[in-house]
Structures are given as C-alpha cells and as structure tokens.
N, C-alpha and C positions, 0 to 999 in steps of 0.2 A: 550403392546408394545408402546414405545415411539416414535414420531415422528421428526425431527429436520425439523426447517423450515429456509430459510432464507429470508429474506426482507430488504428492506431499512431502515438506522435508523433514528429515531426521534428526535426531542427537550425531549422526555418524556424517551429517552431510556441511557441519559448522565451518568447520575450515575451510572448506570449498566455497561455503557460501561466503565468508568473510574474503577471497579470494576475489570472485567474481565482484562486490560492493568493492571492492579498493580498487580494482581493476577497471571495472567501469566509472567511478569520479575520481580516482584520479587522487585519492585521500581517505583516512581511515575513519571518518566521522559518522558516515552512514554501516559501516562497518559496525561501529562499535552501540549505533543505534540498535543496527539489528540485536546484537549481545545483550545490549540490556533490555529491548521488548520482549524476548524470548524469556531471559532469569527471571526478570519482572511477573513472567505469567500474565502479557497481557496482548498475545498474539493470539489471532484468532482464525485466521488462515493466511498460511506460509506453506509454499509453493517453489519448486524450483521443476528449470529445462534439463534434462539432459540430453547430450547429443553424444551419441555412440559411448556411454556411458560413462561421460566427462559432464559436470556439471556448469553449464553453460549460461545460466538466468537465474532469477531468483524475483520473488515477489512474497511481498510480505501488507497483510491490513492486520490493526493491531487495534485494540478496544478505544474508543472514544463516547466520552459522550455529550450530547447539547443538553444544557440546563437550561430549564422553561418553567415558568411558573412555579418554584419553588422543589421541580421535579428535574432528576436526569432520565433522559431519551438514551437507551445506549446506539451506537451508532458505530462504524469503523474507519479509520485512516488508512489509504491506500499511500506507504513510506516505509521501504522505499522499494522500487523496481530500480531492478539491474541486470545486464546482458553483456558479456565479455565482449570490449569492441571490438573484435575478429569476425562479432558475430551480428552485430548491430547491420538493421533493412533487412534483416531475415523472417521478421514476422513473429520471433520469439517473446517480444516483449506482450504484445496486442495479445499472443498466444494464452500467454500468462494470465493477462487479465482478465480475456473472457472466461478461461475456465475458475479464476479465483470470484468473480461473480457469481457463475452457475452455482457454485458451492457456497457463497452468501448467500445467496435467496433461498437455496433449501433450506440451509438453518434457517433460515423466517429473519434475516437481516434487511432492513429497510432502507437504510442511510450508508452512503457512503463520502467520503471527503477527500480532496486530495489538494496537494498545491503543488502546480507543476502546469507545463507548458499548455495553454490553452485550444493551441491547433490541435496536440498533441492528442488529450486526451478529451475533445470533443468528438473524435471518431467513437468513443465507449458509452457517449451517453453523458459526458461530467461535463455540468455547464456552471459561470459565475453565476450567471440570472439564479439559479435554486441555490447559491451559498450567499450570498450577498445579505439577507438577511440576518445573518450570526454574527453573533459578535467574537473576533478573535485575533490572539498579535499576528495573525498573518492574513489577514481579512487586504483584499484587491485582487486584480482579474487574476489569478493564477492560482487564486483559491475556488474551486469550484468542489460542486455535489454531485451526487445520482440519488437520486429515490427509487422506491421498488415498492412502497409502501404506503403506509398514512402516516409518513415521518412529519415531525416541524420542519419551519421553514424560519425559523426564528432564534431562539436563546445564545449563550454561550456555550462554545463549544470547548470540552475539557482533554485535553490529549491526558495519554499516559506521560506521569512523573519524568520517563524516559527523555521524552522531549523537551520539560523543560531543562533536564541536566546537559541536555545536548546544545539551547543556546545561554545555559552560562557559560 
C-alpha cells in the first residue's frame, strides 16, 4: 500500500513541480506562474504530494494584498493547485489545501482569495458572498474568499507583478 505524504517544496522539487502544472492544464502557463511567484519572492506557502516518492500535487498561495483606505491588508492567493491526472478523485488536491491552511492560520494569515470552480472549492470554506466586495479584474462568482480573521471585506485587491505578466 502506498502512502501519500505532503511537505513543503524545495529548490530540488522545481522540475517536478513544473511537471505536475503542465501536466494537470494541459499548458505551461501556470507552470511558468509558479517560476515567477517563487524568483519573485512572493510565495508564501508551497506545498507539494508525494506519493511513493514521485511528486504528485502541488499547491502554491503567494502574497496578495486588498487596498482599503489608503492602507494594504496583506492577504494570500490560492494559484495554483495541481494534481497529475492519474491521480485526480484521490483526495490529493482537498489534501493539499487543508494542510496549506493549517499553516496559514499559524503564521496569523487571515484572508485568503482564490478564482476557481465554486462547487469546488466551497467544501474548504471559499465563498463569492465574502469576495464580492473587492474590487478586481477577476471580480464574478469564481472569485471567492476565506477569512480566519478580522480581514476587510472591501478594497482592491493587488496580486503579485507575477500575475499581471501572466495576463499580458
């Protein structure tokens, strides 16, 4: 019986991770996000599965923050999660994120942001109802939050440079 583990990733686990992102969409765009959130220095916990010590998953939240009041909130982007589709309905991905939680809320992280499928990731807690308020070019229901905290529920929200170079 195999076991899946998950741990924090490495300088030595890049390739694999860039393996597993191509391999689960299918294109090298979230790939090359991860590369530049990582060089950028604006990752703040990245994550990956291993199963029988083949890197299998990968989750990455990287520094964001909502602007309010002439102030930034820092806050995190959950982008992207990825799971090699051999492997996908195995519970690896859901794996991923609740332990990349547990370890945002120890650091004292309060906000979290994602856009992504809203069945999906309403089992974790991320609803539109708490993003709906921010203002951002991906603002509609597949932008959703989590709080943990006494986050806003209001300003702009500022991704890392990263992402805008990814939609020019």
């Amino acid at each position: 019986m195999s076991m899946m583990s998950i741990r924090a990733a490495t300088p030595r686990d890049r390739e694999a991770i860039r393996l597993v992102e191509e391999h689960a969409f299918g294109q090298q765009a979230e790939a090359g996000l991860v590369d530049a959130l990582v060089s950028g220095g604006d990752a703040v916990v990245e994550l990956v599965a291993e199963e029988d010590g083949q890197v299998v998953g990968h989750i990455l939240f990287s520094r964001l923050f909502a602007r309010t009041g002439g102030k930034d909130f820092p806050a995190v982007a959950l982008a992207p999660l990825a799971v090699e589709p051999s492997f996908h309905g195995t519970g690896i991905g859901g794996a991923l994120i609740r332990e990349a939680h547990i370890r945002l809320r120890d650091a004292g992280e309060m906000l979290a942001v994602v856009l992504g499928d809203p069945t999906y990731y309403s089992r974790f807690g991320y609803s539109h109802a708490r993003a709906e308020g921010f203002e951002s070019e991906y603002q509609g229901e597949a932008l959703q939050a989590l709080a943990w905290g006494d986050a806003p529920g209001t300003g702009r929200l500022v991704y890392a440079s990263a992402f805008t170079a990814l939609a020019a």
